[in-house]
C-alpha positions in Angstrom: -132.2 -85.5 -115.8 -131.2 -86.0 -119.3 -130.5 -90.4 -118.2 -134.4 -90.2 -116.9 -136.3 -88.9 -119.9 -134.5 -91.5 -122.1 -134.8 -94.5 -119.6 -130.9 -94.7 -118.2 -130.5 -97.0 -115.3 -127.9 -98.1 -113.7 -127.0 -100.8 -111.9 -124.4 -102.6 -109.4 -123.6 -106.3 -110.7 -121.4 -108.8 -110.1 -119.1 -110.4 -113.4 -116.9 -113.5 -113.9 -113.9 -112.3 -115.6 -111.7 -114.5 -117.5 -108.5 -113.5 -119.3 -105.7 -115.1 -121.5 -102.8 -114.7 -123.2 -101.3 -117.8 -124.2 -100.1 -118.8 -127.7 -103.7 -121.0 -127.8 -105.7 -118.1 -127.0 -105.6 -114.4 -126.5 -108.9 -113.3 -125.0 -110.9 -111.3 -122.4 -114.2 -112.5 -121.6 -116.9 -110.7 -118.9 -119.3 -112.2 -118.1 -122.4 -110.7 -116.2 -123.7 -112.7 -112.8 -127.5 -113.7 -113.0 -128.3 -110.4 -115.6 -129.1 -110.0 -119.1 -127.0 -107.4 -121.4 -129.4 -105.6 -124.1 -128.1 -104.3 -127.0 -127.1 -100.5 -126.4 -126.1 -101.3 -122.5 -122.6 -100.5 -121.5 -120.4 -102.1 -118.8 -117.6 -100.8 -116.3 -115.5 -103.2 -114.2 -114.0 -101.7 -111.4 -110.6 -103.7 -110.1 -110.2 -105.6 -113.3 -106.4 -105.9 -114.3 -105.4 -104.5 -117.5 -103.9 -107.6 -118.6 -101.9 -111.3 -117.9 -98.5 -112.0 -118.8 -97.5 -114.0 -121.8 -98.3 -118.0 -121.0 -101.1 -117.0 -118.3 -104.7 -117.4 -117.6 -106.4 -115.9 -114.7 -109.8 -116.1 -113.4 -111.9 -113.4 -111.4 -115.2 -112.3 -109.7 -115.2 -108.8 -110.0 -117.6 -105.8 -109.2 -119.4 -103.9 -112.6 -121.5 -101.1 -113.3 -124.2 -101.9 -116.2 -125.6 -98.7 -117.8 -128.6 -99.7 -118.7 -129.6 -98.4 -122.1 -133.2 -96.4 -122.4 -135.3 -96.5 -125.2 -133.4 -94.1 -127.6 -130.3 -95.6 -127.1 -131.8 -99.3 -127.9 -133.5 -97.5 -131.1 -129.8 -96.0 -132.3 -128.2 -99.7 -131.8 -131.3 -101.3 -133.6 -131.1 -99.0 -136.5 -127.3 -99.1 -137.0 -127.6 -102.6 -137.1 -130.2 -102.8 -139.7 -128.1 -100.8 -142.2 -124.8 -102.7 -141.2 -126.6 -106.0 -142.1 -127.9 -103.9 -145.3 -124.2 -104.1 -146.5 -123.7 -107.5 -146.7 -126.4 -107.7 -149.2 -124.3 -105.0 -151.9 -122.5 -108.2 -153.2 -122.3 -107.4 -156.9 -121.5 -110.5 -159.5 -120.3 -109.5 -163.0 -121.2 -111.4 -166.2 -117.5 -112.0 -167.6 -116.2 -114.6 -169.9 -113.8 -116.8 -168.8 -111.1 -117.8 -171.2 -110.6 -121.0 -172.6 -108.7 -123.6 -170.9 -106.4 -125.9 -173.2 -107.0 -129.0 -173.4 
């Protein structure tokens, strides 16, 4: 009831996973099939390994559920990023004299 009244959907997608662990790269990229994420959405792979062993790469198609975010959740991730971008602007420059270099 609660997923309704704030817009929660979810939905059944496909993703392209692709994971590394080599001494070039250590990553974990999924990537959704023919569907935008939003900010605020979350997403479940189901059948994903945890993990490759050292000096491997392995592609996959696997099966996701994208929780679609409603309107309150897009307006929590929205706001926290405004004051996250508000930090980078407490950059503080002191007047201070430098001393002398000898010539």
């Amino acid at each position: 009831m609660i997923d309704w009244l704030l817009g929660r959907r979810t939905v059944e997608i496909l993703c392209d996973l692709d994971l590394e662990q080599t001494g070039e790269s250590l990553h974990a990229y999924a990537i959704p099939v023919d569907i935008e994420v939003g900010p605020g959405d979350e997403l479940v792979m189901h059948g994903a390994p945890a993990g490759v062993p050292f000096g491997e790469r392995a592609t996959m198609r696997v099966r996701a559920t994208l929780r679609r975010a409603g309107w309150y959740d897009r307006s929590v991730v929205h706001l926290g990023a405004i004051f996250a971008l508000t930090e980078l602007y407490n950059v503080g420059f002191e007047d201070i004299e430098l001393p002398e270099v000898a010539r």
